[in-house]
VEXMARLUM-240926 format. One line per field, with one value per atom (N, C-alpha, C): residue in three letters; chain; x, y, z. Coordinates in Angstrom, 2 decimals. Layout:
N
residuo [ALA | ...]
cadena [A | ...]
x [X | ...]
y [Y | ...]
z [Z | ...]
! end
This chain:
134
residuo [UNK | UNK | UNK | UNK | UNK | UNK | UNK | UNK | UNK | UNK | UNK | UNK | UNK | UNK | UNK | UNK | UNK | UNK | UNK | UNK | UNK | UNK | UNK | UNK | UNK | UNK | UNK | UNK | UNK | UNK | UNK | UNK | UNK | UNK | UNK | UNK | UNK | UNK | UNK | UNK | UNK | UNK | UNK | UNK | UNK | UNK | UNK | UNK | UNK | UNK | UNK | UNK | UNK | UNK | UNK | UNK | UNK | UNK | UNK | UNK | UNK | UNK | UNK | UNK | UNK | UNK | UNK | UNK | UNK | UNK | UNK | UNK | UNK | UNK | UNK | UNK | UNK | UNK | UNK | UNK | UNK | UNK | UNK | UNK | UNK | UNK | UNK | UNK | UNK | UNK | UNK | UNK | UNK | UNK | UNK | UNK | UNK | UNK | UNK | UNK | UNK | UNK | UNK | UNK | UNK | UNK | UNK | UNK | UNK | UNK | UNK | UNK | UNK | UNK | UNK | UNK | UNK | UNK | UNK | UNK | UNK | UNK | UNK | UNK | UNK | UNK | UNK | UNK | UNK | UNK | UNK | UNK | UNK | UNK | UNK | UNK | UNK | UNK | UNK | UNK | UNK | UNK | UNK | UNK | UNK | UNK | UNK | UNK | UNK | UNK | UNK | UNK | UNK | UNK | UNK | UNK | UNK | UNK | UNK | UNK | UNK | UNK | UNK | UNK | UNK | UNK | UNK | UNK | UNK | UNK | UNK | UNK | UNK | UNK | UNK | UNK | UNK | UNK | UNK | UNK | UNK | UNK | UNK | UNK | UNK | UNK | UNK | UNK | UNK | UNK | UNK | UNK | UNK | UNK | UNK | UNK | UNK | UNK | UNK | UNK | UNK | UNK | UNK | UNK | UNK | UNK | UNK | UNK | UNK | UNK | UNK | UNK | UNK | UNK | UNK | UNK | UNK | UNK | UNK | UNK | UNK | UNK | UNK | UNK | UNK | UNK | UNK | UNK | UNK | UNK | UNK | UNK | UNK | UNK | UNK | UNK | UNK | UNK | UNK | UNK | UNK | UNK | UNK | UNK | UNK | UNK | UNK | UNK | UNK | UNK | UNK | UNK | UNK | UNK | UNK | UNK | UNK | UNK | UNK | UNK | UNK | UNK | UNK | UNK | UNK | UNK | UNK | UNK | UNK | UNK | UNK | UNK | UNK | UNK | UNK | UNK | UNK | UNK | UNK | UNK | UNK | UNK | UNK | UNK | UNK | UNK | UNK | UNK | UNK | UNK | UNK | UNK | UNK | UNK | UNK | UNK | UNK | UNK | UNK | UNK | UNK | UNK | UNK | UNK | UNK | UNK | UNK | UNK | UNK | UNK | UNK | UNK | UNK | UNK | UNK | UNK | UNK | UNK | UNK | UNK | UNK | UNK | UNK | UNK | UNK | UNK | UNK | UNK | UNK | UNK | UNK | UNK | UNK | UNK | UNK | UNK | UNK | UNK | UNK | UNK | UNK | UNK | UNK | UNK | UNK | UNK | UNK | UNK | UNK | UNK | UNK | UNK | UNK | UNK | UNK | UNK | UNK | UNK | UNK | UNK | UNK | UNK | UNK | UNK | UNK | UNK | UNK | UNK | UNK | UNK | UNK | UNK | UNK | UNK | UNK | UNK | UNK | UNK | UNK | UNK | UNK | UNK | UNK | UNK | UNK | UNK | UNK | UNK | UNK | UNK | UNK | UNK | UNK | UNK | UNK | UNK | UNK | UNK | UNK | UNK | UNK | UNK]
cadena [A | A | A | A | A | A | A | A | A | A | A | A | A | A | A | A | A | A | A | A | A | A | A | A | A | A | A | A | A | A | A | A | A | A | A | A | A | A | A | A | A | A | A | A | A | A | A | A | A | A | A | A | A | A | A | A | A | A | A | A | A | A | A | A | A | A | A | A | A | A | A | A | A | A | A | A | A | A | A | A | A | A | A | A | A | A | A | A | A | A | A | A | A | A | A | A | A | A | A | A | A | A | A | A | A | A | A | A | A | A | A | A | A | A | A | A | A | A | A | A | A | A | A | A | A | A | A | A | A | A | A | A | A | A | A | A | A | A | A | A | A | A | A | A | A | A | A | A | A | A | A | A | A | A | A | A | A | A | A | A | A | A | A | A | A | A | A | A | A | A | A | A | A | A | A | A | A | A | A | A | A | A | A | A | A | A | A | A | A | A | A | A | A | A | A | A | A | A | A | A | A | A | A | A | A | A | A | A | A | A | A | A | A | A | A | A | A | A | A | A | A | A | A | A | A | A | A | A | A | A | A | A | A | A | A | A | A | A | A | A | A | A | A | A | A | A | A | A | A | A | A | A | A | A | A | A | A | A | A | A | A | A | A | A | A | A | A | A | A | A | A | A | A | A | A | A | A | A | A | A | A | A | A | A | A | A | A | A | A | A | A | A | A | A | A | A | A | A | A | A | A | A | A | A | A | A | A | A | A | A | A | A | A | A | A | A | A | A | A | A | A | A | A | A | A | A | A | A | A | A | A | A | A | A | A | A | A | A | A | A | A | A | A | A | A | A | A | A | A | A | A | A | A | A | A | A | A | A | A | A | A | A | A | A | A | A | A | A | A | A | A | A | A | A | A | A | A | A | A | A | A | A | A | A | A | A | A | A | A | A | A | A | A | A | A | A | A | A | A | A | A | A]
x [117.11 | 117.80 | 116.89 | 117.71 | 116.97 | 116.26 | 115.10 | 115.10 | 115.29 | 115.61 | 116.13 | 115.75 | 114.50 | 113.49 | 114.69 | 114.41 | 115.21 | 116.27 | 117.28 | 118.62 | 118.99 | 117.75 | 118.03 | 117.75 | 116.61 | 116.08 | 117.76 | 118.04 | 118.96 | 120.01 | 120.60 | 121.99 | 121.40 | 120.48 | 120.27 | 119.64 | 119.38 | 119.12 | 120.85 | 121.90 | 122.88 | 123.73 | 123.25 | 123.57 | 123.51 | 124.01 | 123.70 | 123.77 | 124.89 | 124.86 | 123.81 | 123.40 | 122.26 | 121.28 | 121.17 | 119.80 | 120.06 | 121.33 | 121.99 | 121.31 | 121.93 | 121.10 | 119.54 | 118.94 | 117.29 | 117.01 | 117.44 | 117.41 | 116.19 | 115.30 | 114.16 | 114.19 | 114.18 | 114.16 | 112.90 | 112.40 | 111.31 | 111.23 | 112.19 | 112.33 | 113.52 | 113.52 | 114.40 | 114.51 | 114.97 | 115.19 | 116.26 | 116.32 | 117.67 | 118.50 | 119.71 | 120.50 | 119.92 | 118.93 | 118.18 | 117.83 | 118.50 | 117.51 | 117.26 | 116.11 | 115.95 | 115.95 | 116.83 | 116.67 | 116.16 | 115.69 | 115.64 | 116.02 | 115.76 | 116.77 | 116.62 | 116.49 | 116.09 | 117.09 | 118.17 | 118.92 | 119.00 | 119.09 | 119.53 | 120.55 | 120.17 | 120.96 | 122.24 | 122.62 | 123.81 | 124.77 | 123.86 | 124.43 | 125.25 | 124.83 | 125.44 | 126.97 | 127.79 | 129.32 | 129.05 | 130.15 | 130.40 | 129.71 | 129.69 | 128.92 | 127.25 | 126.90 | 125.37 | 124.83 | 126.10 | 125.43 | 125.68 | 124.86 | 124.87 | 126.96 | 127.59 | 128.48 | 128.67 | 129.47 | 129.67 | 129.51 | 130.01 | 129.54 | 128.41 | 127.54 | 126.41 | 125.94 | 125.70 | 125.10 | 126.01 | 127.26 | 128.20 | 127.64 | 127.58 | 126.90 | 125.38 | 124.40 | 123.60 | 123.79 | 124.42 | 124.94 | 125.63 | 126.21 | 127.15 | 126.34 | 125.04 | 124.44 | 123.38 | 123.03 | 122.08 | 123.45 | 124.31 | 125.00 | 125.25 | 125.67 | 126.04 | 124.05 | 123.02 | 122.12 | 121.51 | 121.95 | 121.57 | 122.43 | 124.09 | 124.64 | 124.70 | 123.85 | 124.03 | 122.62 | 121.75 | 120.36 | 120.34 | 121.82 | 121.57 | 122.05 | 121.76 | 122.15 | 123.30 | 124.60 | 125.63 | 126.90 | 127.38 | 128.51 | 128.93 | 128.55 | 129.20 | 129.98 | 131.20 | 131.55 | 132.44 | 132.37 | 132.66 | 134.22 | 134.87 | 136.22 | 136.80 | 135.60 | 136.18 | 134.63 | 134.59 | 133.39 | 134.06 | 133.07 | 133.65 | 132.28 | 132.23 | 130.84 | 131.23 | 130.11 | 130.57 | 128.54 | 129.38 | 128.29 | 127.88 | 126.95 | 126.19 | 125.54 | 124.85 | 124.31 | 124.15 | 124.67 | 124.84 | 123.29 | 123.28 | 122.47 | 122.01 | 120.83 | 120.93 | 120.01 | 119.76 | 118.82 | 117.59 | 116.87 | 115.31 | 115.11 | 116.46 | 116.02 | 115.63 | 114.97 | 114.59 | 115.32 | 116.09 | 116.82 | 116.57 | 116.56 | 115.99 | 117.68 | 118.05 | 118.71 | 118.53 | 118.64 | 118.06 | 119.61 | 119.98 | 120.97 | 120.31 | 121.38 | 121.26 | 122.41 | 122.11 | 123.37 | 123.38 | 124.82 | 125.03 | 125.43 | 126.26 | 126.89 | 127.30 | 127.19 | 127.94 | 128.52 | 129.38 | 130.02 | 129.83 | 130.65 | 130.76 | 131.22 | 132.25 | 133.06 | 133.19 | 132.23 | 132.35 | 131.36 | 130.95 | 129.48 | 129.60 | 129.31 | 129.04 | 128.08 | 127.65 | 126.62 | 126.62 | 125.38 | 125.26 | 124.84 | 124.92 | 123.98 | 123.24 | 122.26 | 121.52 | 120.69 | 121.28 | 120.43 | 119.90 | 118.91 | 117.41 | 117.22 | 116.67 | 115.78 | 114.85 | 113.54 | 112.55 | 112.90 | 112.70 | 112.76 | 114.79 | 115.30 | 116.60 | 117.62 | 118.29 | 119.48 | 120.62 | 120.86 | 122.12 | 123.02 | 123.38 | 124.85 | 124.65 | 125.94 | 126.04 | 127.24 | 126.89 | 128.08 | 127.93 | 129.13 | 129.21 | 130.34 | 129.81 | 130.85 | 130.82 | 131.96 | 132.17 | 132.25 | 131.74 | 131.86 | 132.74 | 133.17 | 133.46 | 132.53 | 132.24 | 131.33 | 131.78 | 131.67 | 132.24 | 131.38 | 131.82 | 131.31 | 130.26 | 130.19 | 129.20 | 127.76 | 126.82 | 125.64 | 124.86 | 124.03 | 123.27 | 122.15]
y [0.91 | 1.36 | 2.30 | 3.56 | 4.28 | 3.82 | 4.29 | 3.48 | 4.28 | 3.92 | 4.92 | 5.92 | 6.44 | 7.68 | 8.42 | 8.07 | 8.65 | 9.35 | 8.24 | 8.34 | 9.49 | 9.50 | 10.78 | 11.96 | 12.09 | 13.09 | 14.14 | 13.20 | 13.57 | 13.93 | 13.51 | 13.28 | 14.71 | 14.92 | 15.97 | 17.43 | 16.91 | 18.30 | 18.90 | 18.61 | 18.92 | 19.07 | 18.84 | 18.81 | 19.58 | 20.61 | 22.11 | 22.16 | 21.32 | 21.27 | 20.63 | 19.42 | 18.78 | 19.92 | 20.16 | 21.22 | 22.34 | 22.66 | 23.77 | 23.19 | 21.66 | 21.60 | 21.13 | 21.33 | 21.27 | 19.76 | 18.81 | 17.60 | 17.01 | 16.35 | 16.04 | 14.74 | 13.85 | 12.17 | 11.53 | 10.63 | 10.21 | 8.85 | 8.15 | 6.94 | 6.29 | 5.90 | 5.34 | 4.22 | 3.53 | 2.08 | 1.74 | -0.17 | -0.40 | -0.81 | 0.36 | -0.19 | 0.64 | 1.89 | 1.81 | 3.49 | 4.38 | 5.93 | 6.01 | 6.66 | 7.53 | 9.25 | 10.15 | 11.59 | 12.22 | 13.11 | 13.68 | 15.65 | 15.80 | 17.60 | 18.31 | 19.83 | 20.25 | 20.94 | 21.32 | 21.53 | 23.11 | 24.00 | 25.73 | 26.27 | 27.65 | 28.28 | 28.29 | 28.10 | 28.83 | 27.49 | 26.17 | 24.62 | 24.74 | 25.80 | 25.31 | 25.87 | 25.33 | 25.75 | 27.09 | 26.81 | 27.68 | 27.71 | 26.07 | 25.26 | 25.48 | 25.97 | 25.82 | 24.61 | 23.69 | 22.50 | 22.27 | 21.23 | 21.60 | 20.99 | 21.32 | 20.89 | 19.67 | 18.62 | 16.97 | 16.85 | 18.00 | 18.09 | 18.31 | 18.32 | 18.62 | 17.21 | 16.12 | 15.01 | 14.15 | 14.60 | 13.65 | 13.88 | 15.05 | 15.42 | 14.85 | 14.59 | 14.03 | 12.47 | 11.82 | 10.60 | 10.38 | 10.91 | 10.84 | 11.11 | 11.90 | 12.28 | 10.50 | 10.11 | 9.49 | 8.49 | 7.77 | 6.64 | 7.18 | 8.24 | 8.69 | 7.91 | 8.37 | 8.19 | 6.74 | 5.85 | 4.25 | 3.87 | 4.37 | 3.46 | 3.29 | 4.65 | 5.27 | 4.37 | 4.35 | 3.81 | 2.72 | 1.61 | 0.60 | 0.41 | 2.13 | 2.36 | 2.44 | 1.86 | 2.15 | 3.36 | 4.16 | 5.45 | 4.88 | 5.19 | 4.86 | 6.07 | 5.96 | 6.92 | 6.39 | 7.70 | 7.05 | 7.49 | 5.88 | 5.63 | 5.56 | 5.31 | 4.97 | 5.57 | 6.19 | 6.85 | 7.06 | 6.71 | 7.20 | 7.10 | 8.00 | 8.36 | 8.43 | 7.97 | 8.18 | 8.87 | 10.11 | 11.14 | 10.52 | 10.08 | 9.55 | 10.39 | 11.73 | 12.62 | 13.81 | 14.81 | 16.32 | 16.52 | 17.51 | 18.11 | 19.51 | 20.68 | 21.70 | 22.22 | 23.22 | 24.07 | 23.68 | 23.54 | 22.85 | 21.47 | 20.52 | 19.04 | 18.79 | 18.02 | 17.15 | 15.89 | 16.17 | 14.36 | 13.51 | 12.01 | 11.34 | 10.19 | 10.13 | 9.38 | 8.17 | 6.97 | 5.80 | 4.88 | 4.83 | 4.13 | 2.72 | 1.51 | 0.56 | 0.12 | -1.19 | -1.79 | -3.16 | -2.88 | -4.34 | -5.43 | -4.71 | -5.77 | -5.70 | -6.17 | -4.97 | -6.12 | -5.93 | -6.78 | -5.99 | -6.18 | -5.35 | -4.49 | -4.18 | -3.19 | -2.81 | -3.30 | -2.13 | -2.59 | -1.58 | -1.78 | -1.15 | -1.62 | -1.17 | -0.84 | 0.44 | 0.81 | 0.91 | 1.20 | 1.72 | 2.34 | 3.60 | 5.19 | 4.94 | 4.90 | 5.74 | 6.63 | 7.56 | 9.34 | 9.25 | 9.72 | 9.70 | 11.55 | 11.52 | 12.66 | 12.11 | 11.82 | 11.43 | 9.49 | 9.03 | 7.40 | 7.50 | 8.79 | 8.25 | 8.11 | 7.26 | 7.08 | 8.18 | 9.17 | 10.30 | 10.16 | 8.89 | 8.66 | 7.51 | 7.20 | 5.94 | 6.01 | 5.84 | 6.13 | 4.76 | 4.64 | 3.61 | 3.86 | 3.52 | 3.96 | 2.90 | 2.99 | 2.17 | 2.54 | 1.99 | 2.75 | 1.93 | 2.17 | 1.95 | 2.42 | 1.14 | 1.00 | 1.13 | 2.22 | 2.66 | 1.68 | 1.09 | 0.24 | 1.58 | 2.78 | 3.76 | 3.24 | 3.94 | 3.29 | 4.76 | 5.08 | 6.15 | 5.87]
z [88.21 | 87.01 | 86.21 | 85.87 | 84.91 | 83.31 | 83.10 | 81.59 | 80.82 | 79.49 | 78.12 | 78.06 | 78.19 | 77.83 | 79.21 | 80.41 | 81.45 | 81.57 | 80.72 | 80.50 | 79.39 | 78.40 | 77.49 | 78.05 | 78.66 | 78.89 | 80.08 | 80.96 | 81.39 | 81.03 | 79.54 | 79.10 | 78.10 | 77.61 | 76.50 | 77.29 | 78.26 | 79.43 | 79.50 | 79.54 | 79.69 | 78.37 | 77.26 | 76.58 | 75.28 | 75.31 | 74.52 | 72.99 | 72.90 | 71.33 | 70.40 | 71.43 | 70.51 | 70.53 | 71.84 | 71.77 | 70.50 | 70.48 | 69.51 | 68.18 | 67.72 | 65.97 | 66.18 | 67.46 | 66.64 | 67.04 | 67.71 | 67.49 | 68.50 | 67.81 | 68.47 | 68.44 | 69.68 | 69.91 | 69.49 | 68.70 | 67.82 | 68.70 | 68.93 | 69.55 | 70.18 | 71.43 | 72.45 | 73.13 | 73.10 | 73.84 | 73.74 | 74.13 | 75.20 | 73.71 | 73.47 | 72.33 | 70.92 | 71.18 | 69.92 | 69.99 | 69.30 | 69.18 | 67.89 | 67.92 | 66.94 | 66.75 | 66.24 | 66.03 | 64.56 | 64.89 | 63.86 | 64.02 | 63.18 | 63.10 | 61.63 | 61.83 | 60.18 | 59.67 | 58.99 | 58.07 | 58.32 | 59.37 | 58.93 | 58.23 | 57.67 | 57.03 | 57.42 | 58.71 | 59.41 | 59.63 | 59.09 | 59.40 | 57.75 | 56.96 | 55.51 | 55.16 | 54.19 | 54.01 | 52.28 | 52.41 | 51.04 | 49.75 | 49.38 | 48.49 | 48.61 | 49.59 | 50.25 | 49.96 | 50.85 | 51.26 | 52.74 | 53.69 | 54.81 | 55.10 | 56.12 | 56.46 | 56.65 | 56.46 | 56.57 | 58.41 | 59.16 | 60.14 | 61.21 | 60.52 | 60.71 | 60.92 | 59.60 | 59.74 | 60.45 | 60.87 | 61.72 | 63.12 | 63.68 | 64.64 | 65.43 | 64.11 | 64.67 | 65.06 | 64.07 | 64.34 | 65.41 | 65.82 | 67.26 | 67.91 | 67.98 | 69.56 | 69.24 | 68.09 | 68.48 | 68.92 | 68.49 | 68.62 | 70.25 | 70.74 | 72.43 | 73.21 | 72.78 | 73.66 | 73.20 | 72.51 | 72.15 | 72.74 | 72.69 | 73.46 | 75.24 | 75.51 | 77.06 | 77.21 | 76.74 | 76.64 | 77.88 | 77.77 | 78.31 | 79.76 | 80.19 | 81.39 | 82.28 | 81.48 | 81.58 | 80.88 | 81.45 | 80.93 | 79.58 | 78.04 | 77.20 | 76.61 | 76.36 | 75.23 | 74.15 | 73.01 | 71.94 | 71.78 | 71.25 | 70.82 | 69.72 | 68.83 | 67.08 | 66.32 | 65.09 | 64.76 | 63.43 | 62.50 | 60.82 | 60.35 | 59.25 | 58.41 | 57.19 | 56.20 | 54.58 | 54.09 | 53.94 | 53.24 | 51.45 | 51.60 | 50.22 | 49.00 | 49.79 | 49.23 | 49.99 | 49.06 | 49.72 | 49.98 | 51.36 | 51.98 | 51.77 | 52.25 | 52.16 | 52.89 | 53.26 | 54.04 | 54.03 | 55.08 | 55.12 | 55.02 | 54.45 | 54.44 | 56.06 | 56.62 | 57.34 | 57.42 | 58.56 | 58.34 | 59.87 | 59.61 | 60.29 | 60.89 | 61.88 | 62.24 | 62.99 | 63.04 | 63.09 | 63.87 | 65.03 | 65.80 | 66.08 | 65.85 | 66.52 | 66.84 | 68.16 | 68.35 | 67.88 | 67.38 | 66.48 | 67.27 | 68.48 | 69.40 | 70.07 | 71.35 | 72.93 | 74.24 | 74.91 | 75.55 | 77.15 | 77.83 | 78.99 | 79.22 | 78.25 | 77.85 | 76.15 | 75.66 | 74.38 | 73.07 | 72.55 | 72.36 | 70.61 | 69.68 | 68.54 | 67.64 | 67.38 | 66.55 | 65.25 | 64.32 | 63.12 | 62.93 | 62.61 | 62.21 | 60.83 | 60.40 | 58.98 | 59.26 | 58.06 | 58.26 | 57.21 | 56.62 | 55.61 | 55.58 | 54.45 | 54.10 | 53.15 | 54.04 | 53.41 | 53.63 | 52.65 | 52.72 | 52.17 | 51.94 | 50.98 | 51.92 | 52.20 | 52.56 | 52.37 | 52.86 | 52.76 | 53.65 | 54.74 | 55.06 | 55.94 | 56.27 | 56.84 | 58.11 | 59.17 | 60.24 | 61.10 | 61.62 | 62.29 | 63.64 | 64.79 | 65.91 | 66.37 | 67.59 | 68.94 | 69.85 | 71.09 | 72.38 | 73.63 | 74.40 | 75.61 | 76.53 | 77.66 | 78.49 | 79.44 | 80.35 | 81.89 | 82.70 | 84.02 | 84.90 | 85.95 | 85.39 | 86.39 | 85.38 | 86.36 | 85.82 | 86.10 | 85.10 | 85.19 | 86.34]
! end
């Protein structure tokens, strides 16, 4: 069986968009990533704050490679985020996945994204667990 570090390296080699926002893996294990990613000009809306999509984005890639982590096909089925504090160009944000609870077929995480020690959102997904195995 592949181990986590493995399983990312593979899943983010193919994977353009993460590479697209900047996203650098800090820490990986079984059920557990960590990302982080820096805030560009071209990530911001009208307001010149970054897009709600932006920090949804990182949350989904880390919740996709914690939940893939455990070596089995996960993808995501249910995903909601609540933005705490607007963002902007140059923040540094830190995304922090765990799993809360996972069966054989379906596995639940919690996202927190940081700039600096502050808490700026909170996401939470679910996955379905394919019986293929990386």
């Amino acid at each position: 069986m592949k181990t986590p570090r493995e399983i990312f390296q593979q899943m983010f080699g193919k994977d353009a968009f993460s590479q697209w926002l900047g996203i650098e893996c800090t820490e990986i294990g079984e059920g557990s990533c960590t990302l982080s990613m820096k805030i560009r000009d071209e990530m911001c809306n009208g307001f010149s704050i970054a897009h709600g999509g932006i920090s949804y984005s990182l949350a989904d890639s880390a919740l996709a490679f914690a939940s893939n982590s455990l070596g089995k096909h996960a993808l995501s089925i249910q995903t909601s985020i609540s933005h705490l504090k607007p963002l902007h160009s140059g923040d540094v944000l830190i995304a922090k996945a765990r799993e809360i609870s996972v069966t054989k077929n379906i596995g639940r995480y919690d996202v927190e994204i940081f700039r600096n020690d502050e808490l700026v959102a909170i996401f939470n997904g679910m996955v379905y667990r394919k019986a293929q195995e990386w």
